[in-house]
MDTraj code that builds the backbone (N, CA, C; nanometers):
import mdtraj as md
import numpy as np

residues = "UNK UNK UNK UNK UNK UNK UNK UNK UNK UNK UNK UNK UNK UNK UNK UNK UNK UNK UNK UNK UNK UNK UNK UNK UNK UNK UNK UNK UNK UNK UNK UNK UNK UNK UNK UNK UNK UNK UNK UNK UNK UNK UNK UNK UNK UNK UNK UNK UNK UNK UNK UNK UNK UNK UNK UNK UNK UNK UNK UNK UNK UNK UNK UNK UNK UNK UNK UNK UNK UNK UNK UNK UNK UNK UNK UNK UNK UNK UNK UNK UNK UNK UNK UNK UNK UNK UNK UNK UNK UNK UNK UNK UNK UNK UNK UNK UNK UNK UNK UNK UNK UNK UNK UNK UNK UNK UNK UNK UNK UNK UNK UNK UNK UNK UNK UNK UNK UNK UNK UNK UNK UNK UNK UNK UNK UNK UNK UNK UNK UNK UNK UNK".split()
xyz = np.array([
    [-6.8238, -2.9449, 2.9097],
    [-6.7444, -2.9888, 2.7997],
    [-6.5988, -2.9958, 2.8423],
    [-6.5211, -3.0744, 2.8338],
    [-6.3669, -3.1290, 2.8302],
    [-6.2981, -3.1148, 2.7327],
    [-6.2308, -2.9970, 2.7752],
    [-6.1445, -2.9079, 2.6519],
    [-6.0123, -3.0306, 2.6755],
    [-5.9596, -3.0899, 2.5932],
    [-5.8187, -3.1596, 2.6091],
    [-5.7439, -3.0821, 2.5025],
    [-5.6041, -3.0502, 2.5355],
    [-5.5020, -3.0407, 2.4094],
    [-5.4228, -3.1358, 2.3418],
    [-5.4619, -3.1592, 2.2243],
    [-5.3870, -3.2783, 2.1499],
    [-5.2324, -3.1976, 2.0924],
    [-5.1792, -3.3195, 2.1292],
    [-5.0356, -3.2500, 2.0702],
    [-4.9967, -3.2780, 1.9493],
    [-4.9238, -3.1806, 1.8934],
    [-4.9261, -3.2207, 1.7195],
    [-4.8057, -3.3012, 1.7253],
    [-4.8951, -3.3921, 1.6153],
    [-4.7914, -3.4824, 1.5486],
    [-4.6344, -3.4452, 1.5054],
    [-4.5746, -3.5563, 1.5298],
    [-4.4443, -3.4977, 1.4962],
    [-4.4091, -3.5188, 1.3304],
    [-4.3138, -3.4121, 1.3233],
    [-4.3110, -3.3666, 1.1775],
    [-4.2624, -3.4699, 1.0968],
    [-4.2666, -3.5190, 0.9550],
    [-4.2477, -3.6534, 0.9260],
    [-4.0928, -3.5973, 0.8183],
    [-3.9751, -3.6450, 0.8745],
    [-3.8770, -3.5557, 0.7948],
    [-3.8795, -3.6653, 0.6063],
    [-3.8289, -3.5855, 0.5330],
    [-3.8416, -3.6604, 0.3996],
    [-3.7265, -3.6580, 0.3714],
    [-3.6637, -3.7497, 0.2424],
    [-3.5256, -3.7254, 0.2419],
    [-3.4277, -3.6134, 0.2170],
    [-3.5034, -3.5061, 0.1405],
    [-3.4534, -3.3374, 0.1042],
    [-3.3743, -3.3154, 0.2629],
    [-3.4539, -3.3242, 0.3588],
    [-3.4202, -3.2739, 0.5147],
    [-3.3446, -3.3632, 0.5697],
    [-3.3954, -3.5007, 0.5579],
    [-3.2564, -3.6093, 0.5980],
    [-3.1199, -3.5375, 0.5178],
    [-3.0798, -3.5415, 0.4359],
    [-2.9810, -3.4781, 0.2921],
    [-2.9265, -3.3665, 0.3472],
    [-2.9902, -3.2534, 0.4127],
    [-2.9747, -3.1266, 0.4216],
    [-2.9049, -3.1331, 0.5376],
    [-2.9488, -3.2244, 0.6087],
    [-2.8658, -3.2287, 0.7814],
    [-2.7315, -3.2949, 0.7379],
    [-2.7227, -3.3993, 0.6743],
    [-2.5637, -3.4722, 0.6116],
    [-2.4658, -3.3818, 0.5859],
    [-2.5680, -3.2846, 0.4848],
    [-2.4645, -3.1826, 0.4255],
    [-2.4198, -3.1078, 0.5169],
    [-2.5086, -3.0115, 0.6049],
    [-2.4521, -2.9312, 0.7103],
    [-2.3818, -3.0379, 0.8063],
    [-2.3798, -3.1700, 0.8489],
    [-2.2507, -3.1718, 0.9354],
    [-2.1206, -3.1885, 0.8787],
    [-2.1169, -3.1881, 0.7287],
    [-2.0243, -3.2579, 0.6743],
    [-1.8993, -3.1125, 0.6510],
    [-1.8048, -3.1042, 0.7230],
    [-1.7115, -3.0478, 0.6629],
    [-1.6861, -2.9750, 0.5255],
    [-1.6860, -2.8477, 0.5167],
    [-1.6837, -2.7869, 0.3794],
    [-1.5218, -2.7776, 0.2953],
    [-1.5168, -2.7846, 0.2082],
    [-1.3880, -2.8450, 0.1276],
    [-1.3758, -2.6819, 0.0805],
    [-1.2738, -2.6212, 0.0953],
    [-1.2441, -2.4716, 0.0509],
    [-1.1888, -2.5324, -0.0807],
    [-1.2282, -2.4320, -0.1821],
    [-1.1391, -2.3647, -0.3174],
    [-1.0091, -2.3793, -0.2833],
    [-0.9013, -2.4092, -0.3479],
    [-0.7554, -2.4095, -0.3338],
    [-0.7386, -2.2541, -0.3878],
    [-0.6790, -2.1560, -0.2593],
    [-0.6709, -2.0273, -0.2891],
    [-0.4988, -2.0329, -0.2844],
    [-0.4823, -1.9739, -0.4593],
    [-0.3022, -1.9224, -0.4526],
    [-0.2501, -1.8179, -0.3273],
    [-0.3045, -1.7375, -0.3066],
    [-0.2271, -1.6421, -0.2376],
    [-0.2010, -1.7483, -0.0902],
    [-0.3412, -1.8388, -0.0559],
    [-0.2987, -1.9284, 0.0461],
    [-0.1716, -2.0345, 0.0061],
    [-0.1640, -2.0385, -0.1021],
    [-0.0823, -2.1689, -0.1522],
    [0.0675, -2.1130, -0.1215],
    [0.0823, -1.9372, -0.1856],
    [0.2106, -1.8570, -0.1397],
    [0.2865, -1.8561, -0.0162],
    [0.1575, -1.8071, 0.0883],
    [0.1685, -1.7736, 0.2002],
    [0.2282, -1.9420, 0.2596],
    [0.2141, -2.0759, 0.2218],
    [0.2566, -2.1440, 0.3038],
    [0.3698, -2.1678, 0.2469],
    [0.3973, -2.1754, 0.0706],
    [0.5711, -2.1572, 0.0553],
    [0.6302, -2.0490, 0.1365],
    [0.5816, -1.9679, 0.1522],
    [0.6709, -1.8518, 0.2158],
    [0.7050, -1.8962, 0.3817],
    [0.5845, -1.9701, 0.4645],
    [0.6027, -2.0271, 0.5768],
    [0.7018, -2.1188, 0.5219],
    [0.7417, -2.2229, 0.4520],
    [0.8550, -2.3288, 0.4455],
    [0.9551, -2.2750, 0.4660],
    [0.9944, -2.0925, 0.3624],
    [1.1248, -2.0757, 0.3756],
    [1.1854, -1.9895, 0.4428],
    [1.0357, -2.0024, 0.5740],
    [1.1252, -1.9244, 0.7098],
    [1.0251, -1.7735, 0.7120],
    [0.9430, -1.7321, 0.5965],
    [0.9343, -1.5797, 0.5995],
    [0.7683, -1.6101, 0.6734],
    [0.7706, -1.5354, 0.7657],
    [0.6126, -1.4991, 0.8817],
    [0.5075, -1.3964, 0.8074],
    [0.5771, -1.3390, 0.7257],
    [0.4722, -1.2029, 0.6915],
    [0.3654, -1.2184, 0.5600],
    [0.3053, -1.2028, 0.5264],
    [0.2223, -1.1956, 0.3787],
    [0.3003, -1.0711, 0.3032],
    [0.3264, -1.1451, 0.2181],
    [0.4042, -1.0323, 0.0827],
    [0.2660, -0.9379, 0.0607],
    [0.3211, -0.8016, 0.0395],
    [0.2316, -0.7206, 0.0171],
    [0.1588, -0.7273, -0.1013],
    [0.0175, -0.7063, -0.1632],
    [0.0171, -0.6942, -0.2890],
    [-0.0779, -0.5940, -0.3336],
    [-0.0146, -0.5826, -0.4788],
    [-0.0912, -0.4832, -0.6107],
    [-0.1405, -0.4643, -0.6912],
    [-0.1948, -0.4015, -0.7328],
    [-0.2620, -0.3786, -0.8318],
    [-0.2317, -0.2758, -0.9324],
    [-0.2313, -0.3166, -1.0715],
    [-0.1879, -0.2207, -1.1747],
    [-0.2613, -0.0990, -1.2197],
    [-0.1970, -0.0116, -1.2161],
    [-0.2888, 0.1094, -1.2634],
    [-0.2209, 0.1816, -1.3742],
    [-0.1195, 0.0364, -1.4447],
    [-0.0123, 0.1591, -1.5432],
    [-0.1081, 0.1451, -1.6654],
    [-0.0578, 0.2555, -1.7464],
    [-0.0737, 0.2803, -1.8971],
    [0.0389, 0.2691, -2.0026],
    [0.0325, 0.1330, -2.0276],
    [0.1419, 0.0910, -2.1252],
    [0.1004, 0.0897, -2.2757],
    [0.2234, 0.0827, -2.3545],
    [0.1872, 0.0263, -2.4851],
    [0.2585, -0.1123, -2.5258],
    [0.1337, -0.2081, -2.5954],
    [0.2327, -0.3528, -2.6084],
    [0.1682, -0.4024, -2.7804],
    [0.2385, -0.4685, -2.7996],
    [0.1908, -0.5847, -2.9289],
    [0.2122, -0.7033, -2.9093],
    [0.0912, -0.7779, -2.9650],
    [0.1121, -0.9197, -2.9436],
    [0.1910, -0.9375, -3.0251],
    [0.3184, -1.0427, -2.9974],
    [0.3909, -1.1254, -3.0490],
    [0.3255, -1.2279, -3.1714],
    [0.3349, -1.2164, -3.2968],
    [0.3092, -1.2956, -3.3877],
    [0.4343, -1.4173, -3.4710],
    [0.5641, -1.3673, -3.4727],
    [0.6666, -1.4261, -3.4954],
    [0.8061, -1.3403, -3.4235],
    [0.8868, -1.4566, -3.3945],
    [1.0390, -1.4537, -3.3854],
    [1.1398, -1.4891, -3.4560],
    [1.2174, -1.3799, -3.5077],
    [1.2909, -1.4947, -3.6512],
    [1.4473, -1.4617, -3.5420],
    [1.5157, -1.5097, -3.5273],
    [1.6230, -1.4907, -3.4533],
    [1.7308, -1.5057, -3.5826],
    [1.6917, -1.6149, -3.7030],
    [1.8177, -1.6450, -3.7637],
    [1.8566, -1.5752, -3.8648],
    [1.8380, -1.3686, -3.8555],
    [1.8614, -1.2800, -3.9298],
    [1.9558, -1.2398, -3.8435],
    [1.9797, -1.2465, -3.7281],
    [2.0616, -1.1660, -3.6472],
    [2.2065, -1.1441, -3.6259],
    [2.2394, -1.2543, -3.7775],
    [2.4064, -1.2404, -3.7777],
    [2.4823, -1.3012, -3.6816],
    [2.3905, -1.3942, -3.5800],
    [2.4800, -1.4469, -3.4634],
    [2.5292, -1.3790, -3.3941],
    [2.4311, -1.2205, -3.3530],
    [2.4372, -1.1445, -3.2504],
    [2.3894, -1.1574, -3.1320],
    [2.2797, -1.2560, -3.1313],
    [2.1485, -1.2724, -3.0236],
    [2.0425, -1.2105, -3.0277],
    [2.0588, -1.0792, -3.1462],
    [1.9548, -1.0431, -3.1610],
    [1.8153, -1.0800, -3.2553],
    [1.7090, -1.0111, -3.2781],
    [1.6225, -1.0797, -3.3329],
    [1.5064, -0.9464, -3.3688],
    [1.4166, -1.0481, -3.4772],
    [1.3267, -0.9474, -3.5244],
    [1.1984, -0.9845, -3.5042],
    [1.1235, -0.9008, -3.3751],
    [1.0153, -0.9649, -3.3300],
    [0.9056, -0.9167, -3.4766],
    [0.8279, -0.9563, -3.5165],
    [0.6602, -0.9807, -3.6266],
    [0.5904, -0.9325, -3.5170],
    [0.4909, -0.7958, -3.4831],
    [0.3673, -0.8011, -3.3789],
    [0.2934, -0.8480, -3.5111],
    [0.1502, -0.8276, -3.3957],
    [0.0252, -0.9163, -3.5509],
    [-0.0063, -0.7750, -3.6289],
    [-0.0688, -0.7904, -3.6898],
    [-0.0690, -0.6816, -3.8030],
    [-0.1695, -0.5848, -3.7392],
    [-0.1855, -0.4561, -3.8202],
    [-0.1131, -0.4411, -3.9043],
    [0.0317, -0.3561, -3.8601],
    [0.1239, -0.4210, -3.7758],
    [0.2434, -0.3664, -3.7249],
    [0.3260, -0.4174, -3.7689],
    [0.4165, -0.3085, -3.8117],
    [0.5673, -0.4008, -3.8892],
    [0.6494, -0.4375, -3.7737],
    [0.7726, -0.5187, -3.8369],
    [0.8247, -0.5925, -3.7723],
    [0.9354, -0.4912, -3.7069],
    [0.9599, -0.5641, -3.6023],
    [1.0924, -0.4123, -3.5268],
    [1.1758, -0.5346, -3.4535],
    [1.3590, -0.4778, -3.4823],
    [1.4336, -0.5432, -3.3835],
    [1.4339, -0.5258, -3.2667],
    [1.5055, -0.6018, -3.1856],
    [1.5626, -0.6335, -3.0393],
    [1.6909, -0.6845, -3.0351],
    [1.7577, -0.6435, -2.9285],
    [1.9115, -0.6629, -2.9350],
    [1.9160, -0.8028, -2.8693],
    [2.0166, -0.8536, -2.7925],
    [2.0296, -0.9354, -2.7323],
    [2.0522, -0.9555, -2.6101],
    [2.0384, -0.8495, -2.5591],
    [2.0185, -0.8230, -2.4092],
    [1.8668, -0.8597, -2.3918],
    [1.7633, -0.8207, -2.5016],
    [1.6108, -0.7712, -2.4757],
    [1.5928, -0.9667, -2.4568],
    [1.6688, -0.9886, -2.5848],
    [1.6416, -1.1804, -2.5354],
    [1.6473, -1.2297, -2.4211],
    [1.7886, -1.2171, -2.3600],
    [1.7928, -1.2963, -2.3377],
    [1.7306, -1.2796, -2.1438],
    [1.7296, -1.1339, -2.1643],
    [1.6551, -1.1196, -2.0182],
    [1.5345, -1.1502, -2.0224],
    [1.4524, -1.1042, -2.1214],
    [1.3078, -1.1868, -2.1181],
    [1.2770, -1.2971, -2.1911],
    [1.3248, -1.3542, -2.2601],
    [1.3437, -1.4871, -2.3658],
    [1.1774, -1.4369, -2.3639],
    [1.1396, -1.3868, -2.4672],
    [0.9884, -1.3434, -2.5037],
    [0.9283, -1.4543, -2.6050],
    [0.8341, -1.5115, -2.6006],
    [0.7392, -1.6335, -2.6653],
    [0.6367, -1.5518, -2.7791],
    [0.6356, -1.6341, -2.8966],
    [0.5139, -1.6085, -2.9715],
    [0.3983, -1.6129, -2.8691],
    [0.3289, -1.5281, -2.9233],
    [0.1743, -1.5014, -2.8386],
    [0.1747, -1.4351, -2.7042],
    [0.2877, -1.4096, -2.7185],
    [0.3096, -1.3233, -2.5618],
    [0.3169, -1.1804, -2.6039],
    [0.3398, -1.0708, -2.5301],
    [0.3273, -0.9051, -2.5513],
    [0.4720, -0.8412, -2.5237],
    [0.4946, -0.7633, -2.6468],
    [0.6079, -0.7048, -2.6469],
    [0.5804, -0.5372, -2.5219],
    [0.6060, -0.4853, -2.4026],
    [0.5560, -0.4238, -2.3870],
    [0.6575, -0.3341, -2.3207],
    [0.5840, -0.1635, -2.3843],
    [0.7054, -0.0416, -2.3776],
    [0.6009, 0.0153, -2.2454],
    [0.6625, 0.0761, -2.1376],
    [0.6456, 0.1392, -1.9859],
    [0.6890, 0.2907, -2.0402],
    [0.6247, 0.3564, -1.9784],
    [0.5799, 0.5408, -2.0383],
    [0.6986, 0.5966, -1.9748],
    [0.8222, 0.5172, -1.9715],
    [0.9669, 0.5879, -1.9457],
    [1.0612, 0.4997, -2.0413],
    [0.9758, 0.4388, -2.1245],
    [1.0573, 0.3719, -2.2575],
    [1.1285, 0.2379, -2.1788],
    [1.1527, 0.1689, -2.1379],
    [1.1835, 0.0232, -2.0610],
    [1.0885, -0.0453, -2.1598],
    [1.0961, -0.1275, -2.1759],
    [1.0740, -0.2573, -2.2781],
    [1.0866, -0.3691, -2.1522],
    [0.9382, -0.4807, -2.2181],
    [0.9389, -0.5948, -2.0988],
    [0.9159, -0.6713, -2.2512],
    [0.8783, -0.8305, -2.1319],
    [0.7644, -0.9322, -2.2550],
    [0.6829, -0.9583, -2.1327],
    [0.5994, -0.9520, -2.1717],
    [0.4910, -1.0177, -2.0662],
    [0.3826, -1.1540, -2.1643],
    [0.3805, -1.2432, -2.0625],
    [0.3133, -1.3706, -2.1519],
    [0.2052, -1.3701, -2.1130],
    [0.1123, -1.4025, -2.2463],
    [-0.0386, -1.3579, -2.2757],
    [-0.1829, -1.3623, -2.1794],
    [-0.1785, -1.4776, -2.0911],
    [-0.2136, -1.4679, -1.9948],
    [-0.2170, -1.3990, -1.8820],
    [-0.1135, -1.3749, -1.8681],
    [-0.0308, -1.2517, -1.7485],
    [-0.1409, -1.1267, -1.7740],
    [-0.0615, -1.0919, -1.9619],
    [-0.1293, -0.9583, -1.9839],
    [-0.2501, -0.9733, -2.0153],
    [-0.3457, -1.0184, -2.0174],
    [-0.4620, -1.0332, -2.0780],
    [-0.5455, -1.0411, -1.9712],
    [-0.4797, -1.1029, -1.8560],
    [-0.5967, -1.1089, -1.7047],
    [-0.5482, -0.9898, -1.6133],
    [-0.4565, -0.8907, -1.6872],
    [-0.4310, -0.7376, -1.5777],
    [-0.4398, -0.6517, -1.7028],
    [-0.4804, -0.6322, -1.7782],
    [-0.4542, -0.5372, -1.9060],
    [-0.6149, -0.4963, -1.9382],
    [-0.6155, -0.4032, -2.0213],
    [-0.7658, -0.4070, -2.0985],
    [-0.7335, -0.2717, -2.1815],
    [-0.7641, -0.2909, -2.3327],
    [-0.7637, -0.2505, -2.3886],
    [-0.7982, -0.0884, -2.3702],
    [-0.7501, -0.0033, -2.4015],
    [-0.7956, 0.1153, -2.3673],
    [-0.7962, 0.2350, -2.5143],
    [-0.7044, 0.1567, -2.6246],
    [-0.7186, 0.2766, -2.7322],
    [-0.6045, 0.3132, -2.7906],
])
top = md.Topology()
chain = top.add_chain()
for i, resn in enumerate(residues, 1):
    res = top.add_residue(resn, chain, resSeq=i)
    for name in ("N", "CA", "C"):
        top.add_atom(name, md.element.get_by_symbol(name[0]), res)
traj = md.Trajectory(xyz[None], top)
């Protein structure tokens, strides 16, 4: 008897595998990453290093901003921020303006050595979380 070895057929590719090879030679398109977007302003204006960065671990107290009435202030600059309820309304001088020019819907916010910021709602809302 005459043992022969037949050789196997070659594999019949379908288009899934045609497709799959396109994709793998094709160059992958990265996410537009900010800290990359930083790092090359910072290359324009001369600086080599990556700015260091942080993360918050403070314990503040804030209120959202519900109204600004400025036109009680006697033409001091000052003003009477509205948080949303149920918080009454409390002044600010005109220093607090005009260094943070603070926006409805943004956060009036006191630092656990009494300093007063504004932080805008986004800001605080994607580093903050409610705690009580």
């Amino acid at each position: 008897m005459n043992s022969k070895t037949i050789p196997p057929e070659p594999v019949k590719r379908d288009n899934y595998h045609e497709r799959l090879e396109e994709l793998r030679a094709k160059p992958v398109k990265k996410p537009v990453d900010k800290t990359q977007t930083e790092r090359e302003k910072m290359s324009e204006t001369g600086s080599s290093a990556e700015m260091p960065r942080y993360r918050s671990h403070k314990v503040i107290h804030a209120l959202k901003i519900h109204e600004i009435d400025v036109s009680v202030s006697d033409g001091d600059g000052s003003a009477i921020i509205t948080p949303e309820k149920p918080y009454a309304p409390f002044n600010v001088d005109r220093k607090y303006m005009e260094k943070h020019k603070p926006e409805v819907g943004g956060y009036y916010v006191v630092y656990k050595d009494g300093y007063t910021s504004f932080s805008p709602a986004e800001a605080f809302e994607s580093g903050y979380t409610l705690i009580g």
